[in-house]
MARDO-736449 format. One record per atom (N, C-alpha, C): x, y, z; atom name. Coordinates in pm, whole numbers, plus 50000, padded with zeros to 5 digits. Example, Ala and Ser with C-alpha at 12.3 -4.5 7.8 and 13.67 -1.06 7.14 Angstrom:
# residues 2
X | Y | Z | atom
51319 | 49431 | 50780 | N .
51230 | 49550 | 50780 | CA .
51320 | 49670 | 50780 | C .
51285 | 49775 | 50708 | N .
51367 | 49894 | 50714 | CA .
51290 | 50003 | 50787 | C .
//
This chain:
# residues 252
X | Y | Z | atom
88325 | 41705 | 92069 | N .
88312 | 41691 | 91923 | CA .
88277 | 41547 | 91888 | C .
88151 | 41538 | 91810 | N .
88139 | 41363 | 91746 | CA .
88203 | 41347 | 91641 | C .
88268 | 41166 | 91670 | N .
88354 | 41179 | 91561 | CA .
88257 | 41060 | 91515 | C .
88283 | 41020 | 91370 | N .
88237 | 40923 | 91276 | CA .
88294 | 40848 | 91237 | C .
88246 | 40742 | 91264 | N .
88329 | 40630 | 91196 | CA .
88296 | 40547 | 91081 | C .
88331 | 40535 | 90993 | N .
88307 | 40401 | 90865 | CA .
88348 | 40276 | 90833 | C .
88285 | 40192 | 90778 | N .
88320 | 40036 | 90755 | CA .
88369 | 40089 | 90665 | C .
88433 | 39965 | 90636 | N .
88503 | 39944 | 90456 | CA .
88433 | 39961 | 90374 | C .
88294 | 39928 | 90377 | N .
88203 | 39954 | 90230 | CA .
88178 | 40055 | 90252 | C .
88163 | 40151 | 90369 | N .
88082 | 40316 | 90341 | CA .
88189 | 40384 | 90301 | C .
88358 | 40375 | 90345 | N .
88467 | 40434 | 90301 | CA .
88498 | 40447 | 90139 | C .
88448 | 40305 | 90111 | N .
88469 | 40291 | 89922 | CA .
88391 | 40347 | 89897 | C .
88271 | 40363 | 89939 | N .
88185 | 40453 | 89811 | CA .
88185 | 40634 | 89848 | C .
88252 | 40620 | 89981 | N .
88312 | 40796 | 90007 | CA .
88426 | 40808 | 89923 | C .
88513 | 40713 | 89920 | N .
88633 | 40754 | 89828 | CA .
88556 | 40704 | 89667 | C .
88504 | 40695 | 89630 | N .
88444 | 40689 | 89483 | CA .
88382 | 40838 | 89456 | C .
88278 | 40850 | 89560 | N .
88228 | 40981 | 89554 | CA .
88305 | 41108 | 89554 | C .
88462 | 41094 | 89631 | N .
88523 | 41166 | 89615 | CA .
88608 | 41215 | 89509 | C .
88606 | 41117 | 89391 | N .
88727 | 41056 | 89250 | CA .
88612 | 41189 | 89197 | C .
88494 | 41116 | 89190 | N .
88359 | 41204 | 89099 | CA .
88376 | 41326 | 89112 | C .
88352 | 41372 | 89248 | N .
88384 | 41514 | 89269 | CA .
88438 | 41595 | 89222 | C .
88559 | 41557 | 89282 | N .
88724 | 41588 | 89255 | CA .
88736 | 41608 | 89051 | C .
88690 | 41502 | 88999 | N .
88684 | 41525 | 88869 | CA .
88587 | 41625 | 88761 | C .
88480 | 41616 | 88839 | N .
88392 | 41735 | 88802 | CA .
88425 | 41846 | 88810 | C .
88488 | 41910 | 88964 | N .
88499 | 42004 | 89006 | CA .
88667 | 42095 | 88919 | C .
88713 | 42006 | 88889 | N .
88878 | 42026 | 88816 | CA .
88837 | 42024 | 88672 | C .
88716 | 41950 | 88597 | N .
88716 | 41972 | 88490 | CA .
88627 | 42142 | 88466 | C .
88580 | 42151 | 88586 | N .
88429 | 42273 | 88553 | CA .
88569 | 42415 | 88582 | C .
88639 | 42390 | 88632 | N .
88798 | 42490 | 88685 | CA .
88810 | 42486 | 88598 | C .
88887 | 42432 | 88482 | N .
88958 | 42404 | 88350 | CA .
88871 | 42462 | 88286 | C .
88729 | 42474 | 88272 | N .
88662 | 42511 | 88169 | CA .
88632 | 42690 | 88172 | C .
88605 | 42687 | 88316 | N .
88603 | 42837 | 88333 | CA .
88715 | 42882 | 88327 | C .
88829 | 42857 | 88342 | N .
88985 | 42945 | 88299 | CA .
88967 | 42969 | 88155 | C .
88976 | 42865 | 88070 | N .
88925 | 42885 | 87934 | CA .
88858 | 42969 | 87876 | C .
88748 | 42979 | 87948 | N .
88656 | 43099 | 87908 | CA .
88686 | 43244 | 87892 | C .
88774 | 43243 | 88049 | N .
88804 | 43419 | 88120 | CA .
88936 | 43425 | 87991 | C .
89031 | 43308 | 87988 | N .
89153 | 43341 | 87873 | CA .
89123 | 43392 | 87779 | C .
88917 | 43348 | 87732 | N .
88898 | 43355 | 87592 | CA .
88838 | 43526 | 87601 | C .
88754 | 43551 | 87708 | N .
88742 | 43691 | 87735 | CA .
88816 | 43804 | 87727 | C .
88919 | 43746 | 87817 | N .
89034 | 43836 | 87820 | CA .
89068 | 43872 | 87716 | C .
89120 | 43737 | 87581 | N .
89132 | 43779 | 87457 | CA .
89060 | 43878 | 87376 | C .
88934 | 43873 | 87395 | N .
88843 | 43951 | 87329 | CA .
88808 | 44051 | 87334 | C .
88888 | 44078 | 87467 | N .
88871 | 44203 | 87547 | CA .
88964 | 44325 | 87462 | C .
89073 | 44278 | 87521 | N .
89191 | 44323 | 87490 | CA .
89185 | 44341 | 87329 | C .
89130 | 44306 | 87245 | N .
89206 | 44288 | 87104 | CA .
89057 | 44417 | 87034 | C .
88962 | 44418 | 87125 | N .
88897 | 44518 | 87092 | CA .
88907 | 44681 | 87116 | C .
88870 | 44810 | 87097 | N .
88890 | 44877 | 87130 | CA .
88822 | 44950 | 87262 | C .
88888 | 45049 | 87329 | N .
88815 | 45049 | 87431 | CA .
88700 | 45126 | 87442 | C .
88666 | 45233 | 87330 | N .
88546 | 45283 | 87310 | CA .
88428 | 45178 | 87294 | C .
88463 | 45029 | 87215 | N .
88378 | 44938 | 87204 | CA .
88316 | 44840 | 87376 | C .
88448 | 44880 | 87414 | N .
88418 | 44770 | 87595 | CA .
88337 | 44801 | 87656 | C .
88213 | 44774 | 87663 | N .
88046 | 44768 | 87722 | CA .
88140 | 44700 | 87852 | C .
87984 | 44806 | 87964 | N .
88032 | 44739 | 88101 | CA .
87972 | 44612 | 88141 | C .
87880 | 44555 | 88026 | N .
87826 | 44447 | 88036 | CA .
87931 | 44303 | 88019 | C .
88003 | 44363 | 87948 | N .
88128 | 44224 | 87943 | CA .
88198 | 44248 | 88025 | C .
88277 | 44377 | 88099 | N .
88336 | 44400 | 88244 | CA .
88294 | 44311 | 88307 | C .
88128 | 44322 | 88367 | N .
88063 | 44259 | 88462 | CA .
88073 | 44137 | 88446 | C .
88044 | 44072 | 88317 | N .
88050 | 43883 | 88256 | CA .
88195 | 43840 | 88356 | C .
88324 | 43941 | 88231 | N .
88415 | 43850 | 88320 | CA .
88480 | 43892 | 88454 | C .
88422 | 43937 | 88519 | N .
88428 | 43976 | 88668 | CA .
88365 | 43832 | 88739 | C .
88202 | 43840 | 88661 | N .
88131 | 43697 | 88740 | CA .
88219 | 43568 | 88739 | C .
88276 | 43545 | 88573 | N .
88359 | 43465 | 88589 | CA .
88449 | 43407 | 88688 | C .
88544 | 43514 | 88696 | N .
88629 | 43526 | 88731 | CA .
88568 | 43455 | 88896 | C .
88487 | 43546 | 88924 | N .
88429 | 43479 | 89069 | CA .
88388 | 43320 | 89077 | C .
88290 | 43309 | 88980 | N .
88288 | 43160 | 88994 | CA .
88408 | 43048 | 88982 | C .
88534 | 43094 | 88908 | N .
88615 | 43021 | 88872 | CA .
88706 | 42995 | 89049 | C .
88737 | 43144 | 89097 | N .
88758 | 43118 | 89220 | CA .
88689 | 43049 | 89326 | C .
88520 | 43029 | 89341 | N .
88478 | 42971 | 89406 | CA .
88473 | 42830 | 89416 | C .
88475 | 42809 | 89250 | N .
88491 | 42622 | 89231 | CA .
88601 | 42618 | 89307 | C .
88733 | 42676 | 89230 | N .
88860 | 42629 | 89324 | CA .
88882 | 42614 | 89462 | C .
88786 | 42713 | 89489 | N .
88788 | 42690 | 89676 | CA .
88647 | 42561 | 89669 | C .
88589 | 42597 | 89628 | N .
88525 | 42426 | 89656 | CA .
88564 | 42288 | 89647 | C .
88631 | 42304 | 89520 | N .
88715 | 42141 | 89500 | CA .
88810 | 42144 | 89569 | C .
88906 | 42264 | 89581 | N .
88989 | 42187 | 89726 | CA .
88952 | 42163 | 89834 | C .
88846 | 42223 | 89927 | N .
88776 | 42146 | 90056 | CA .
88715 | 42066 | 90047 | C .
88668 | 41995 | 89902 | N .
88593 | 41883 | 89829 | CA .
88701 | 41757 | 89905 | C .
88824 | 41805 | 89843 | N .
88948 | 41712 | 89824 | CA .
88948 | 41677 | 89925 | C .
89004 | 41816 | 90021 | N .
89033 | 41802 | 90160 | CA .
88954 | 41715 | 90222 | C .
88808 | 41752 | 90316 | N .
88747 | 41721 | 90346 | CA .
88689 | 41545 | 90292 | C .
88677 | 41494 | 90204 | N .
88652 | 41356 | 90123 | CA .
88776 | 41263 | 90155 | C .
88933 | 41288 | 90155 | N .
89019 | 41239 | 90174 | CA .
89031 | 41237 | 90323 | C .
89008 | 41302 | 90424 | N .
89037 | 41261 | 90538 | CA .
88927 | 41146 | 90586 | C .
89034 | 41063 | 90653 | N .
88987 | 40947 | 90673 | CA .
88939 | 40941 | 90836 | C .
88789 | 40904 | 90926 | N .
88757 | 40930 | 91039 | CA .
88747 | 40826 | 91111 | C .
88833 | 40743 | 91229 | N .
88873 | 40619 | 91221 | CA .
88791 | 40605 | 91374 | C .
88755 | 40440 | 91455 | N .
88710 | 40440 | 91550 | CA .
88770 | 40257 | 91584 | C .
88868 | 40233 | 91501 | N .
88870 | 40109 | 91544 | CA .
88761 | 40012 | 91447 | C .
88748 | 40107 | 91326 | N .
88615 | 40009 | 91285 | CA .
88736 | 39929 | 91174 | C .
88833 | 39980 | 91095 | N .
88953 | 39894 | 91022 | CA .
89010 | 39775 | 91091 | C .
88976 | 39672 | 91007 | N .
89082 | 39536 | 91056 | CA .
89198 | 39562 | 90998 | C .
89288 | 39482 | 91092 | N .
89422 | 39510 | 91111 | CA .
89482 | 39437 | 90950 | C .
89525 | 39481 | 90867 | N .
89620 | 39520 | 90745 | CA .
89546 | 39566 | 90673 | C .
89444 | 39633 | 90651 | N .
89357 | 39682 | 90575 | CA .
89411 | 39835 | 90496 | C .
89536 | 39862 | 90600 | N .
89610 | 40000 | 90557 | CA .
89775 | 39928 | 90527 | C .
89840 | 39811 | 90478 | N .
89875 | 39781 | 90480 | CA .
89902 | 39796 | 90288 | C .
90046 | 39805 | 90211 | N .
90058 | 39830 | 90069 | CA .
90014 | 39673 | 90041 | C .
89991 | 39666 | 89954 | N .
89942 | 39560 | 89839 | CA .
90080 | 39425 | 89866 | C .
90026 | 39299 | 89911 | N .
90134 | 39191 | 89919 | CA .
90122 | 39121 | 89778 | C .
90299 | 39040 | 89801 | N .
90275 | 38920 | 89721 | CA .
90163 | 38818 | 89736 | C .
90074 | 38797 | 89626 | N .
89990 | 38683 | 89684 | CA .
89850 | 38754 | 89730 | C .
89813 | 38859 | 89711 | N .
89684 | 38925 | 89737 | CA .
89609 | 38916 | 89619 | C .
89429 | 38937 | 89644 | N .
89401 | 38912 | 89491 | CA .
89336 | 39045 | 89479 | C .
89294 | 39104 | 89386 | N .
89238 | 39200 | 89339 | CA .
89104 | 39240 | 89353 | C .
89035 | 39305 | 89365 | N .
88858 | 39333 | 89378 | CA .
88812 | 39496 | 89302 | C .
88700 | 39470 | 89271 | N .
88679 | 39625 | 89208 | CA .
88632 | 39688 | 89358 | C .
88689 | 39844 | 89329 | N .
88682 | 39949 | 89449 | CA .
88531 | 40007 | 89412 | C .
88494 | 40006 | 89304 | N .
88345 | 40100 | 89280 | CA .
88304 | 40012 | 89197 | C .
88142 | 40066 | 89209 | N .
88053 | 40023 | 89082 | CA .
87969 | 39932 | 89128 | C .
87926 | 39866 | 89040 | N .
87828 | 39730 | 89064 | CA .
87874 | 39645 | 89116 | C .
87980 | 39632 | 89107 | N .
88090 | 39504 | 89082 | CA .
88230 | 39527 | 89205 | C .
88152 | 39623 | 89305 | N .
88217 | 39643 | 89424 | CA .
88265 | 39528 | 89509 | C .
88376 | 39488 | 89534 | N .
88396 | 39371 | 89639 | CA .
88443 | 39247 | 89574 | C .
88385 | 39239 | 89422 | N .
88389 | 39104 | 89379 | CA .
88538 | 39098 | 89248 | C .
88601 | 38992 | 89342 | N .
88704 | 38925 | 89226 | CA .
88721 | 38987 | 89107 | C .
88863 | 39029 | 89040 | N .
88877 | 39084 | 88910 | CA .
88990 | 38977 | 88873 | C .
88920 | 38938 | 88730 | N .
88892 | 38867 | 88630 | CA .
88932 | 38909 | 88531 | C .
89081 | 38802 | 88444 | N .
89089 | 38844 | 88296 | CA .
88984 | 38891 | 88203 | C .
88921 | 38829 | 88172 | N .
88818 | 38808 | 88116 | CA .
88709 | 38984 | 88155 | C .
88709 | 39021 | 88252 | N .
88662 | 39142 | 88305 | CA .
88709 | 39291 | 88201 | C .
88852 | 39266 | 88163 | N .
88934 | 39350 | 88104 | CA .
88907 | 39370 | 87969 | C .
88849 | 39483 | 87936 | N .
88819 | 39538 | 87764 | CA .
88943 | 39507 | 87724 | C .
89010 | 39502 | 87632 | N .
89117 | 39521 | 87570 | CA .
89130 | 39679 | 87484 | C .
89207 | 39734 | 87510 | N .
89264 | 39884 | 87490 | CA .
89196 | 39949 | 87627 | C .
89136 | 39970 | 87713 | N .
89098 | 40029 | 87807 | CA .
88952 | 40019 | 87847 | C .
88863 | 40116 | 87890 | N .
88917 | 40165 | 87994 | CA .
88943 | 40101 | 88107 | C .
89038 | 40147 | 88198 | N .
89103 | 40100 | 88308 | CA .
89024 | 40058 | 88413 | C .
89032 | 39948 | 88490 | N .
88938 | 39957 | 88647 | CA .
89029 | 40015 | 88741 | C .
88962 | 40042 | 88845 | N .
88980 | 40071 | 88991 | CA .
88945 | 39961 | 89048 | C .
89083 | 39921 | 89151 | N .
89082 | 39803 | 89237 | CA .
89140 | 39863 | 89385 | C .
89084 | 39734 | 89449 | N .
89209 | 39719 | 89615 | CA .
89238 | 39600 | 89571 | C .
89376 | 39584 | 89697 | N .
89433 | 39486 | 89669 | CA .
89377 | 39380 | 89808 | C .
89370 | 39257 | 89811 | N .
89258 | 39170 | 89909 | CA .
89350 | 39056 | 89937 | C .
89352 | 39044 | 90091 | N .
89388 | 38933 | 90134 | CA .
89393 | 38813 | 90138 | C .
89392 | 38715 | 90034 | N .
89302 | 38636 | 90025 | CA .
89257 | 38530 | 90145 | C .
89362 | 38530 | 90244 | N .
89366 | 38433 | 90383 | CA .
89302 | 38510 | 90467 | C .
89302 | 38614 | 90494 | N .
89181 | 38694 | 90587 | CA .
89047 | 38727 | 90538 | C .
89066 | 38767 | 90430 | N .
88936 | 38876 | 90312 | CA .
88966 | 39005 | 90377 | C .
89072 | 39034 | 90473 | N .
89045 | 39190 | 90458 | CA .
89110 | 39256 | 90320 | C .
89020 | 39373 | 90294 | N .
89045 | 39456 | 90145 | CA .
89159 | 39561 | 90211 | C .
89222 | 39572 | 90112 | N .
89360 | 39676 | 90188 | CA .
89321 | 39853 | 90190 | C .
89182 | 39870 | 90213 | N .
89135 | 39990 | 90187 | CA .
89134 | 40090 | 90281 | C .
89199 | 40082 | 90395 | N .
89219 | 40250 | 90464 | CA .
89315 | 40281 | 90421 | C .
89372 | 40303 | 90310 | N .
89470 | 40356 | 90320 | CA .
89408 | 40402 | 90098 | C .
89385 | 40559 | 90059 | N .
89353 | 40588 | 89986 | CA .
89496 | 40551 | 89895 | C .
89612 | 40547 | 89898 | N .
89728 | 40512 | 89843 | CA .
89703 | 40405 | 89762 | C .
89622 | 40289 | 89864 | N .
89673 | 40124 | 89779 | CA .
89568 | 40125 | 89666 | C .
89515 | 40240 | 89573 | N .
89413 | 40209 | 89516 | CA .
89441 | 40208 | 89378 | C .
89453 | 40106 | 89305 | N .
89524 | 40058 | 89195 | CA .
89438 | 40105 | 89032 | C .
89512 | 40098 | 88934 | N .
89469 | 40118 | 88822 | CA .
89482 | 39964 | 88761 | C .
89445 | 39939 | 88696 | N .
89442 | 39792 | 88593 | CA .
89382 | 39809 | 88484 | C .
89478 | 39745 | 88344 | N .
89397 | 39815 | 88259 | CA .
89508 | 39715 | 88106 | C .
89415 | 39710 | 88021 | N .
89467 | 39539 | 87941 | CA .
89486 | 39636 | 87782 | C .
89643 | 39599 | 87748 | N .
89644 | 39655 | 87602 | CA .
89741 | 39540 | 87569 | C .
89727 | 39567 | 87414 | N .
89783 | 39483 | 87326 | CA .
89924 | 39491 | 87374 | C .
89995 | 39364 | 87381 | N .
90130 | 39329 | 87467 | CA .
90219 | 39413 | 87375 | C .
90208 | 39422 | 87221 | N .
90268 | 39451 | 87159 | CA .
90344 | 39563 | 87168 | C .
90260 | 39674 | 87254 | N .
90229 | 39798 | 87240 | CA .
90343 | 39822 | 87398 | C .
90367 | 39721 | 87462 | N .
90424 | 39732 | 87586 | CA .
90580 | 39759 | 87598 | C .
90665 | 39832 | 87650 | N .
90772 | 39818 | 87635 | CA .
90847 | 39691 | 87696 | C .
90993 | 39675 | 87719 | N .
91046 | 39563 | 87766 | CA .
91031 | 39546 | 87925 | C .
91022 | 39640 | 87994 | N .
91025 | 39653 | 88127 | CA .
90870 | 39656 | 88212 | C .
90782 | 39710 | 88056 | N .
90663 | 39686 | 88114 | CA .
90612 | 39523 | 88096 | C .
90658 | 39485 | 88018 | N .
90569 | 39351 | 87951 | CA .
90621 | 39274 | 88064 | C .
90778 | 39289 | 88108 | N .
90751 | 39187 | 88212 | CA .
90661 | 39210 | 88331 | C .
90623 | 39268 | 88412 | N .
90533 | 39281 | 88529 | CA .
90410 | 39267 | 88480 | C .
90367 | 39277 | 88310 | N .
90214 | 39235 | 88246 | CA .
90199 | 39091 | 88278 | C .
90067 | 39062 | 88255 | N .
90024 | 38912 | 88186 | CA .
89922 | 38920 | 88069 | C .
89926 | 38886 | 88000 | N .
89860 | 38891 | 87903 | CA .
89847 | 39023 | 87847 | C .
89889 | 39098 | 87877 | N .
89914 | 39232 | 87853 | CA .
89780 | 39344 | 87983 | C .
89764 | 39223 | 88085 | N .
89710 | 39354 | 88195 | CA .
89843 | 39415 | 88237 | C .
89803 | 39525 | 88311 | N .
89911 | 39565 | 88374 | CA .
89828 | 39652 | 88482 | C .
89920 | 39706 | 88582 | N .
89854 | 39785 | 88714 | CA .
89962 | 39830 | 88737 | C .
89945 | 40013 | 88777 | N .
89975 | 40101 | 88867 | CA .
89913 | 40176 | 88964 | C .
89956 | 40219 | 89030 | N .
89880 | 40353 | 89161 | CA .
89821 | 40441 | 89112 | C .
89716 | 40473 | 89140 | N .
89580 | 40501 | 89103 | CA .
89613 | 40659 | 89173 | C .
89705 | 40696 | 89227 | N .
89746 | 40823 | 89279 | CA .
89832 | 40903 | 89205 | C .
89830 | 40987 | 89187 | N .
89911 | 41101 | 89060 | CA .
90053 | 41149 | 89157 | C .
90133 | 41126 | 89111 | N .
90262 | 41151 | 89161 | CA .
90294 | 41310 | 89178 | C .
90203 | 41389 | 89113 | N .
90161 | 41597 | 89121 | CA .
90150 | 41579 | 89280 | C .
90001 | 41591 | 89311 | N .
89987 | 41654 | 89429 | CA .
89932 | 41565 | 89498 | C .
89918 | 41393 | 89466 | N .
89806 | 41340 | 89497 | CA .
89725 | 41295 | 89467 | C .
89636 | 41327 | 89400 | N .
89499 | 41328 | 89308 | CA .
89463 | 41212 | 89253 | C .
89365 | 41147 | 89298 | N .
89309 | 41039 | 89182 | CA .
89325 | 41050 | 89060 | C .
89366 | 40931 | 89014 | N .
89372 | 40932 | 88849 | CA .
89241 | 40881 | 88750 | C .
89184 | 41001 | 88720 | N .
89000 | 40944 | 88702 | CA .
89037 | 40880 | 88539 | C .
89099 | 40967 | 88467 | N .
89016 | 40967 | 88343 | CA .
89142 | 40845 | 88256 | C .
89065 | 40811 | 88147 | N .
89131 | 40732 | 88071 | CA .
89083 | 40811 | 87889 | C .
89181 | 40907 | 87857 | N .
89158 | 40991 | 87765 | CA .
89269 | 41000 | 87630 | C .
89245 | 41057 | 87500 | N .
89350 | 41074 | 87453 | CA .
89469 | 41195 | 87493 | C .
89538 | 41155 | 87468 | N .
89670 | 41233 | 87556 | CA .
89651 | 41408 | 87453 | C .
89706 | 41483 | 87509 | N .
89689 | 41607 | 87462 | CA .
89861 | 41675 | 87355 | C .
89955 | 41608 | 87388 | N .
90083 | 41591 | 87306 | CA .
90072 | 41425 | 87210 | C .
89972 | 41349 | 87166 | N .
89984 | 41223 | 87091 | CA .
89876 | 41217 | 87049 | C .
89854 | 41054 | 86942 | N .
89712 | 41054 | 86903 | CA .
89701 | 40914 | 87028 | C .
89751 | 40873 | 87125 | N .
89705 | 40768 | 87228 | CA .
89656 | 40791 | 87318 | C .
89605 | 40687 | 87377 | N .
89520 | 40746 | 87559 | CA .
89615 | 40749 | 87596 | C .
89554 | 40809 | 87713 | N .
89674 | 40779 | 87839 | CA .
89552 | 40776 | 87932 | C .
89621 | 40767 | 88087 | N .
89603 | 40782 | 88226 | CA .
89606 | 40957 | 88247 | C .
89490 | 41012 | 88268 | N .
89471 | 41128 | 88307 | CA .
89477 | 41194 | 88391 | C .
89509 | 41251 | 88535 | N .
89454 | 41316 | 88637 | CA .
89438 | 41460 | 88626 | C .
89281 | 41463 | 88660 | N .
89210 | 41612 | 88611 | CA .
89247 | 41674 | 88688 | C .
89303 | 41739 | 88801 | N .
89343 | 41802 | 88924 | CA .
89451 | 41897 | 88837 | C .
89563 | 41877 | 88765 | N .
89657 | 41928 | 88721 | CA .
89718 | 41936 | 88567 | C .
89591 | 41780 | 88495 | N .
89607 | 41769 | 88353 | CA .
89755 | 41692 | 88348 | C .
89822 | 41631 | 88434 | N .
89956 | 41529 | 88421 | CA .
89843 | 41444 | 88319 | C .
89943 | 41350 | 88270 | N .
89905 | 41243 | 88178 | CA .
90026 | 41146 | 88230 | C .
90026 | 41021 | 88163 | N .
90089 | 40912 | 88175 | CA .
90037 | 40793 | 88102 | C .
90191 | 40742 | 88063 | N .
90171 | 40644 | 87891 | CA .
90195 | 40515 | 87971 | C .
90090 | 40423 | 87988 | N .
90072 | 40273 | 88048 | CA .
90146 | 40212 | 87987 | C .
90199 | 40234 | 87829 | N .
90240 | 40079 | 87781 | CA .
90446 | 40130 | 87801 | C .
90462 | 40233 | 87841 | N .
90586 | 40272 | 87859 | CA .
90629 | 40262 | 88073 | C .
90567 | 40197 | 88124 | N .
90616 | 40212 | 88283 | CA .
90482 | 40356 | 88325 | C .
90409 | 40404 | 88266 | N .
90315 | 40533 | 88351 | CA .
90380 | 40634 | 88337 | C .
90531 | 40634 | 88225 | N .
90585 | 40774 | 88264 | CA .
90530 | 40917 | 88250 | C .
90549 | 40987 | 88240 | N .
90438 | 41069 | 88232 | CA .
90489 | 41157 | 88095 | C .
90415 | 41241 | 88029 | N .
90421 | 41230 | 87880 | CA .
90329 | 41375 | 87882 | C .
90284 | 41422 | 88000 | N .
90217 | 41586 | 87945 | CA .
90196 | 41594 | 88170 | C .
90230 | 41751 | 88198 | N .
90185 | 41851 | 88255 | CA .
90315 | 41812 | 88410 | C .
90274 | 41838 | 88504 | N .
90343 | 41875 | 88608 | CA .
90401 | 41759 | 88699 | C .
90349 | 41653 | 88689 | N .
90366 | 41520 | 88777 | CA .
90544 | 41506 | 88770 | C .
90596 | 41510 | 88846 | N .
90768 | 41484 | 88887 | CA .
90827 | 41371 | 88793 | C .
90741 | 41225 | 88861 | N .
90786 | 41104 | 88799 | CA .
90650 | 41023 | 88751 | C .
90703 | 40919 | 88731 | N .
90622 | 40784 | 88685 | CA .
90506 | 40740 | 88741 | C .
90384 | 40660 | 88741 | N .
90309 | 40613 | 88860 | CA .
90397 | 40468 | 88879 | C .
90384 | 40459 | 89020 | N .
90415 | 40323 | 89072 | CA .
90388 | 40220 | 88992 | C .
90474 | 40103 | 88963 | N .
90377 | 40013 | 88901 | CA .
90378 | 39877 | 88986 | C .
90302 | 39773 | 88975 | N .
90236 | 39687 | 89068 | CA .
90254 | 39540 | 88980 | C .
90370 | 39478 | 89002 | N .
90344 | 39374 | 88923 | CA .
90233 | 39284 | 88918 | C .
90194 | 39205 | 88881 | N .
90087 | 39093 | 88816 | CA .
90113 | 38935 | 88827 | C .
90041 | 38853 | 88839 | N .
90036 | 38683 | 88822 | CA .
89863 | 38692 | 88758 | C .
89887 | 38536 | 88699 | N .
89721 | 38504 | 88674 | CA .
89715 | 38377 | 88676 | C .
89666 | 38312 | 88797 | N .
89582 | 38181 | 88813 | CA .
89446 | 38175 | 88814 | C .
89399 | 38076 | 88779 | N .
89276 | 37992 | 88742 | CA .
89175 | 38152 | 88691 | C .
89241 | 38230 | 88623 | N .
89172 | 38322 | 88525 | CA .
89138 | 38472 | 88626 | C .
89216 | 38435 | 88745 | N .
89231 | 38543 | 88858 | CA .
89340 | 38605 | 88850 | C .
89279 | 38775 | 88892 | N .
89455 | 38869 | 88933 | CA .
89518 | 38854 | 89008 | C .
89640 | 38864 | 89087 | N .
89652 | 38854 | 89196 | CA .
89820 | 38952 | 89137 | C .
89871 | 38968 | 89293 | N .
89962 | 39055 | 89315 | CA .
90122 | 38974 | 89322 | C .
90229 | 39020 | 89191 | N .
90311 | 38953 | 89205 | CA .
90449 | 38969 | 89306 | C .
90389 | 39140 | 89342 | N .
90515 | 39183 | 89428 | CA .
90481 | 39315 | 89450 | C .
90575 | 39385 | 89538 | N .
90537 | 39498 | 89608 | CA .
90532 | 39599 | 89516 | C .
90515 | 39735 | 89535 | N .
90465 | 39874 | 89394 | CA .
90637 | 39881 | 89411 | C .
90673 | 39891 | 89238 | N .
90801 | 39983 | 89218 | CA .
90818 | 40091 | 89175 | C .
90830 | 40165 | 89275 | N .
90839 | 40339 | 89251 | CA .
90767 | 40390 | 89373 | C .
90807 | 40503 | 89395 | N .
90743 | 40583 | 89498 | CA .
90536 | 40574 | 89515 | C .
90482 | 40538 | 89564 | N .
90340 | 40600 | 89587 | CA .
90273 | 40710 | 89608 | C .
90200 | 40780 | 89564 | N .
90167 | 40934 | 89589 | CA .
90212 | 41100 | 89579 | C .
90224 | 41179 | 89581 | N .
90229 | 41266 | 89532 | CA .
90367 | 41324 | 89587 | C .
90388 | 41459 | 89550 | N .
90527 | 41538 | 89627 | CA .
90452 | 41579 | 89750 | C .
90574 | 41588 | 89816 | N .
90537 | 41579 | 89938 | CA .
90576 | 41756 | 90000 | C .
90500 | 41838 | 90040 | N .
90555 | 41967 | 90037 | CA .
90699 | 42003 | 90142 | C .
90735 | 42104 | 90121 | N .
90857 | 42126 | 90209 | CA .
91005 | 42053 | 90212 | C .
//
């Protein structure tokens, strides 16, 4: 059997490609359940002399495609998240986020390079980071866990426990959904408030940034990790290790 191996830059843009996926594929699920609920409704509330076998057949297809996404986005998941190793990772690169590491964007244009106050919209949306060595340059990226959220709101808005681990009102948690796992793609208004939150499309959890990440709508257990903060010469850097568990429930 050949196995494959990846650098650090082909891994980031497999795990980017995989966030995309993963989010498409959970929002296009969500949309087709919707549909068959709305069928079903329509079904049912009509009479049955009126039920053409032409809408039978509709939500039958449905129904099929909705199962097939689901089996696609989970071998999406599956398959994208396993990591295929050869010795090509330098040594702490799977290592959690230290005191004293600095920050880098994980995707985009702006892959690799330094994150910057100044980088940060104020009210959102959030970046995706690793956390970076600064005495080696290795990026702490085999390990899909250390992949951070950062994301700058009005301090005001912060509670007491959050504002301290802020600066200036950034703040950072784990970019992993405490449900099953799942990247946390979206930065949306919450579906119980009129505020954003931290989204993960996989299960529809939510989580309120300016309260600790607790979570505030759908299935997620607890909190996301959060990642304290420093800021020198207009740089992020890492003030201490994640407090709270990392990653999802763990089955069994």
């Amino acid at each position: 059997m050949r196995v494959f191996a990846f650098n650090q830059r082909e891994q980031s843009h497999i795990d980017a490609l995989r966030r995309k996926i993963s989010a498409f594929f959970s929002a296009e699920f969500q949309r087709l359940l919707a549909d068959m609920s709305s069928a079903s409704f329509n079904t049912s509330s009509s009479s049955s002399d009126n039920t053409s076998e032409s809408e039978a057949d509709a939500c039958t297809e449905k129904t099929r495609r909705a199962l097939l996404i689901g089996a696609l986005a989970t071998t999406t998941c599956l398959v994208c998240s396993t990591r295929v190793h050869a010795g090509e990772d330098p040594p702490g690169s799977d290592e959690r986020p230290q005191k004293g590491d600095v920050l880098v964007f994980s995707e985009g244009d702006q892959e690799g390079k330094l994150i910057a106050a100044a980088d940060l919209s104020a009210g959102g949306p959030p970046v995706h980071a690793w956390p970076k060595d600064p005495k080696t340059s290795v990026v702490r990226s085999a390990s899909r866990l250390n992949e951070i959220l950062i994301i700058r709101l009005d301090p005001a808005e912060l509670d007491e426990q959050t504002k301290a681990r802020a600066v200036d009102g950034i703040i950072a948690y784990s970019a992993i959904c405490s449900h099953a796992g799942c990247p946390v793609t979206a930065w949306t208004k919450s579906d119980v408030g009129d505020q954003e939150v931290f989204k993960c499309m996989c299960h529809n959890s939510e989580y309120d940034p300016r309260a600790g990440a607790q979570v505030v709508f759908g299935p997620a257990p607890r909190r996301l990790a959060a990642l304290p903060l420093a800021l020198a010469d207009g740089s992020l850097s890492v003030a201490g290790n994640f407090i709270g568990k990392v990653g999802g429930v763990q089955p069994g």
